[in-house]
N, C-alpha and C positions, 0 to 999 in steps of 0.2 A: 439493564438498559435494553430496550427494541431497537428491531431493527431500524426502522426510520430514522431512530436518536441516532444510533451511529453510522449509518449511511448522513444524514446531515453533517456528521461532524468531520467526517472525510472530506465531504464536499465543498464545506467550508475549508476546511484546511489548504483543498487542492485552489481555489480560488485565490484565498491569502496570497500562497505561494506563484500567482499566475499560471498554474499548472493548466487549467482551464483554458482559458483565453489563448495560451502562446503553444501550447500544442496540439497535436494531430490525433486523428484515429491510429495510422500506422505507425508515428512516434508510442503512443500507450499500448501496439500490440507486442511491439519490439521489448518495452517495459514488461509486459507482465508475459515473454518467454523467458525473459530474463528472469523473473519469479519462478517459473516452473522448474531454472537452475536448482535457486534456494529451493525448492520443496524438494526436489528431487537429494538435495545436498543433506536435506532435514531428516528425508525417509534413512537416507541410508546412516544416518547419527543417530537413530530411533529418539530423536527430538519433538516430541508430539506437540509442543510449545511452538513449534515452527512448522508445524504440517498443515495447510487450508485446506485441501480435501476433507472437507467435514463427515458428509457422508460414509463415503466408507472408513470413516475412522471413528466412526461414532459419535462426532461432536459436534457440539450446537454450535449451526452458522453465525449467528449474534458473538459466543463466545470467541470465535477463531478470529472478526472482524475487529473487536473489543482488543484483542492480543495484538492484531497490526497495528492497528491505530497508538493504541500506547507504544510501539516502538518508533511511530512516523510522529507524533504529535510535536514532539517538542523540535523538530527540524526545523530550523529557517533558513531561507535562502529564495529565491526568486527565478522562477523559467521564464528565461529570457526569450525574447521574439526570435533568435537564432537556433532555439532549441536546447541551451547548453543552459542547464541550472548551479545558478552562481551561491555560494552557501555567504549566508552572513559572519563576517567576522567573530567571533567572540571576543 
């Protein structure tokens, strides 16, 4: 897969999910400190499956992007205009 394919497919996703439309810059920056947890959490589990620092960990950007996406894909639920993402029942 390129990158474009799964940059699209994110984007779609985030869309689906009104992630897009109902949130902010600063809501997405708070999100992805919240990320730098889990990597941080990943480094020290030596979880290379969960590290996105591609670079210096030697792995291809496309690949590391491909691994989030497959853990995000199948979520549904819906960001709400209040900011609070409501998950769909099962």
């Amino acid at each position: 897969m390129s990158y474009a394919n799964i940059e699209i497919k994110i984007i779609q996703w985030a869309e689906a999910r009104k992630i897009i439309p109902n949130s902010t810059p600063e809501v997405q920056l708070l999100k992805a400190v919240s990320e730098m947890g889990e990597l941080a959490d990943a480094t020290l589990k030596k979880d290379r499956e969960g590290i996105n620092y591609c670079a210096l960990q030697d792995l291809n950007l496309v690949d590391c992007m491909e691994v989030a996406y497959d853990q995000i894909k199948n979520r549904r639920g819906t960001l709400l205009p209040s900011g609070v993402f409501q998950k769909e029942a099962t």
